[in-house]
Structures are given as C-alpha cells and as structure tokens.
N, C-alpha and C positions, 0 to 999 in steps of 0.2 A: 530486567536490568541489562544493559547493554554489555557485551562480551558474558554472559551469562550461559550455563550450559541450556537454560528454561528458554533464553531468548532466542536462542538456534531453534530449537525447538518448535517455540512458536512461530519462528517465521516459515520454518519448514511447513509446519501445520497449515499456515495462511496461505502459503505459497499452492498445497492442494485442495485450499476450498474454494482459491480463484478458480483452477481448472475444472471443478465440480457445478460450480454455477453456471457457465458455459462462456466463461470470456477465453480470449485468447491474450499468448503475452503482447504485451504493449510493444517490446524492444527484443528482437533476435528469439531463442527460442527457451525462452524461462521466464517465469515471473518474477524471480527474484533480479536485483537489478543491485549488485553490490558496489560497495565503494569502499575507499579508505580516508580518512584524513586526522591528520596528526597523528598518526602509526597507529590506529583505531581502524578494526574493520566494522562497516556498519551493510545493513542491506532493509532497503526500501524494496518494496514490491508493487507490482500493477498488472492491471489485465483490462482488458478491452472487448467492453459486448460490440458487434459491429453495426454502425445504423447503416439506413436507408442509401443515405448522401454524404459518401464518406470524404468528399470534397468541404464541407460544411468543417468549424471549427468543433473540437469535441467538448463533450460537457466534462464533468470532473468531478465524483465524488470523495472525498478522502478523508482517511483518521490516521490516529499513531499506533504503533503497538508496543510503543518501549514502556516501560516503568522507569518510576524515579527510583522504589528500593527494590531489594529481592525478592519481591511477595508478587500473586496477584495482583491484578488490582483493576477489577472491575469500575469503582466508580472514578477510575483513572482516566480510559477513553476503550476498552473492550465494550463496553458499548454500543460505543459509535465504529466499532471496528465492523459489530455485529450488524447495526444499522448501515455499513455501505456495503456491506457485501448481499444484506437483503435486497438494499436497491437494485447490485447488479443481479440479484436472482427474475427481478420481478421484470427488469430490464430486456434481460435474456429470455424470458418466457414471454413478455408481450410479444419480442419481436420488430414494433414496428415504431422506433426511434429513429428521427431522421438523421439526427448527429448520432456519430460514436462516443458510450459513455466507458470510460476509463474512471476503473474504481482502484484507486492508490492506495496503500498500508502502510503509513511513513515509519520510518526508524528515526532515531536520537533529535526526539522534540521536548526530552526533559533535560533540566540541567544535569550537567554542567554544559549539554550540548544548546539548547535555548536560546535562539538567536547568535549563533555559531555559525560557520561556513559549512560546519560538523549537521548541522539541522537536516532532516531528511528530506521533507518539505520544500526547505531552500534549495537544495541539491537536486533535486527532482527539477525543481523550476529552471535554473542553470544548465543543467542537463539537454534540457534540450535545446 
C-alpha cells in the first residue's frame, strides 16, 4: 500500500532485481524514478536491457507494484511484476534485441490513485 513501510521496501527490493537481471537505469543513475503529487511521495521504477539499434523506438514491458490494502497480494499484479522482470532476464541473456526493452514497475495504479495524475503509468508516460 502506498506510503507503507512494506511498499519502501518493495520498491527497494524491485529496484535491486532490475540491477540483477542486467538492465541498466532508464533515467540518471538509479532505477528508482520518484515523484510526488498531491503531497504523496510515489516511486515508479525502470531499467533498460540495451538492444542492437538503440536508434530504433524501445519496446516496453510493464506491471504495478502497489496494493490496494496492507496485505500481499500476489493475485494483485506481483505476478506480472514477476513475469516482466523474467522478460528482461531472458532479454538480457539473449542478448540480441534490436530495440531497447525497458521493463517498468509502476507505483499508484490502485485506487484512490486509478486514473489520477497520481497514476504511475501515466506519470511515466508524461514524463518523458
């Protein structure tokens, strides 16, 4: 849950199993990529396997990691957190992608942030 001592935590967590898989950050030199809005701190994250023709648009895989309440919650979207960071493992280890694929971890994609400005997602997109 977002401002959560667990949710530091996990983004901490996410934040070294980008570096593990072998991306590099996306933006300056961290994967974590914080923000603030409506006096809320949030932090999305990303990393970057590098392809072939880094001219080329990059591809994009992404999921959330927030929760709606203070629990786990696997059939939330840690799932698909798990399924993009295998992508970039598999990514990384081919090798020979001609695009750059950037695998994103969004923050506050559960209500009350849901189609918000607050949205991790949306903020990522704006962002750049």
């Amino acid at each position: 849950m977002v401002g959560s001592p667990g949710h530091k935590k996990a983004c901490q967590y996410l934040a070294g199993r980008l570096e593990e898989i072998g991306s590099v950050p996306f933006a300056g030199d961290s994967f974590e990529l914080p923000y603030q809005s409506r006096g809320v701190s949030f932090c999305n994250l990303a990393g970057v396997i590098p392809g072939r023709k880094r001219r080329l648009a990059p591809l994009l895989v992404g999921a959330h990691y927030d929760s709606v309440i203070a629990a786990p919650c696997a059939d939330d979207n840690a799932a698909a957190v798990a399924i993009a960071l295998a992508v970039g493992t598999w990514a990384a280890e081919l090798g020979q992608l001609d695009r750059d694929l950037v695998v994103a971890i969004f923050d506050a994609e559960e209500p009350p942030y849901f189609h918000t400005p607050s949205m991790g997602s949306e903020r990522f997109w704006h962002d750049q």
